[in-house]
C-alpha positions in Angstrom: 0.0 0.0 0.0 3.0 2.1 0.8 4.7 1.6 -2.4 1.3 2.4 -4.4 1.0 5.9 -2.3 4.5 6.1 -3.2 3.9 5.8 -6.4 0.5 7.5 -6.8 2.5 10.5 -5.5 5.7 10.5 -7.3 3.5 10.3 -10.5 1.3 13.6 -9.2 4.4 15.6 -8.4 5.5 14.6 -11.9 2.3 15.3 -13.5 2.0 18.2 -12.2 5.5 20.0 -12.7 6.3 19.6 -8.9 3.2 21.3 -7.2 4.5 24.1 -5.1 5.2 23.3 -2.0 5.3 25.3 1.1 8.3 24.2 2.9 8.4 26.4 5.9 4.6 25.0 6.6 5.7 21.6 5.8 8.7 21.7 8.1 6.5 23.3 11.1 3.8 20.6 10.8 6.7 18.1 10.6 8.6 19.2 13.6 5.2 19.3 15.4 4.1 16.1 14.8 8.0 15.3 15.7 7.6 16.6 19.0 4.2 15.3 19.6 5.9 11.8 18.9 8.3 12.9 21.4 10.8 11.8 18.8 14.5 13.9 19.0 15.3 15.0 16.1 18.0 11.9 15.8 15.6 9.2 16.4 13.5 10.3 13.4 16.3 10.8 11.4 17.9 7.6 11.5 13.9 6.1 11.4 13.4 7.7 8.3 17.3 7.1 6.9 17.8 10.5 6.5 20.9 12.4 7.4 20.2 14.8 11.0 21.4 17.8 8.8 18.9 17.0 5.9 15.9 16.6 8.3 16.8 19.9 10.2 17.4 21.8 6.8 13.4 20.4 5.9 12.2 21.3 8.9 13.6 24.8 8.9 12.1 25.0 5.5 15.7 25.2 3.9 14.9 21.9 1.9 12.3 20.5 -0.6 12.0 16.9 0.3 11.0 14.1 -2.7 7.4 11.9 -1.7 9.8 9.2 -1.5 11.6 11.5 1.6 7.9 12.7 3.1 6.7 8.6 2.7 10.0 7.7 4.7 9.2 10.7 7.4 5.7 9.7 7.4 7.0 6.1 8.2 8.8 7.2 11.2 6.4 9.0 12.6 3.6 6.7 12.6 1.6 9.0 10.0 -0.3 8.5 7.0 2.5 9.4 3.9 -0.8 11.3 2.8 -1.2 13.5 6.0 2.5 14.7 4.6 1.9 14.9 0.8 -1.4 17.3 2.0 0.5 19.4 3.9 3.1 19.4 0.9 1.1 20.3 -1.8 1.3 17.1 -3.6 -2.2 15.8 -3.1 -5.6 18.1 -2.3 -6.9 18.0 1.4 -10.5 15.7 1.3 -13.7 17.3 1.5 -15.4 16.8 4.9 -15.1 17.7 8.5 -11.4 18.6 9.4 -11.7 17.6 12.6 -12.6 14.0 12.0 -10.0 13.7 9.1 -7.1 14.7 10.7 -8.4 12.5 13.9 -8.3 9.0 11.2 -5.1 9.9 9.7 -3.6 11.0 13.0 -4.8 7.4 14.8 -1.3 5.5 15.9 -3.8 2.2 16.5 -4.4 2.0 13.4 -2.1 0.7 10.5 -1.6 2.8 7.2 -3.9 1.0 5.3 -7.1 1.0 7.6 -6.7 4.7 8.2 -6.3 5.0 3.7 -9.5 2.6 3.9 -11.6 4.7 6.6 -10.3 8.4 4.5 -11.5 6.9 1.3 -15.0 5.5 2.7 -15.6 8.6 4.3 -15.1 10.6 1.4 -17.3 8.3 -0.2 -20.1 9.0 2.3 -19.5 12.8 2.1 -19.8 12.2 -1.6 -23.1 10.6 -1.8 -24.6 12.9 1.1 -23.9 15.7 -0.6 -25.4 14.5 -4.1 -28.6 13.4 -2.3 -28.4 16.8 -0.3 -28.0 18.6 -3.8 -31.1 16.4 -6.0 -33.1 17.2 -2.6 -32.8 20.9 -2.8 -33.4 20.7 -6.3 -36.4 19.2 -5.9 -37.6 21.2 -3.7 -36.4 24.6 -5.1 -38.3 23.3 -8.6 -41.4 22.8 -6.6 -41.2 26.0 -4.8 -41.4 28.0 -8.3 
């Protein structure tokens, strides 16, 4: 699943002539979600098999990582690799409530995949509530005329 986000990502960046990405946010939400970890800035380093210099320079927002460098990150943080390519640029945030998506993708209990699985199905719901929502009010706007 890991290599297919990998992948899904490396083609977007390519596809889309490196997205811009804003590194000083990136490196903040990094460090952040570093500190939350209660991670030092070694331990996630050699977790991630990056150099200490590299991961300070990205998280001073000195250095544009690769999605295969944000997947790696993701990886030793216990994070969804698509929490990171969000905050990157590389992929759009989902529709729906911000507060329940960031609590899914956040979840240490649960592995990569199951919070990818829950992401997507929710999406799905937001999807199909909002068609109905939208065929309803047009309905009801036609028979208000």
């Amino acid at each position: 699943m890991q290599a297919l986000a990998f992948a899904f990502a490396s083609t977007w960046v390519h596809t889309v002539a490196m997205a811009r990405i804003d590194v000083s946010g990136l490196g903040s939400f990094i460090r952040d979600q570093r500190d939350q970890a209660q991670m030092s800035l070694r331990q996630l380093a050699k977790a991630a098999e990056v150099s200490n210099p590299y991961l300070s320079q990205v998280e001073r927002g000195l250095r544009k990582p690769s999605a295969e460098i944000l997947n790696r990150i993701a990886q030793g943080l216990r994070i969804s690799a698509e929490t990171l390519y969000v905050q990157a640029g590389f992929l759009s945030d989902r529709s729906g409530d911000e507060i329940v998506t960031t609590a899914i993708a956040s979840d240490r209990t649960l592995t990569e995949r199951q919070r990818t699985t829950l992401l997507q199905i929710y999406a799905a719901f937001q999807a199909e509530n909002g068609a109905s929502a939208q065929s309803t009010t047009g309905t009801h706007t036609q028979e208000n005329e």
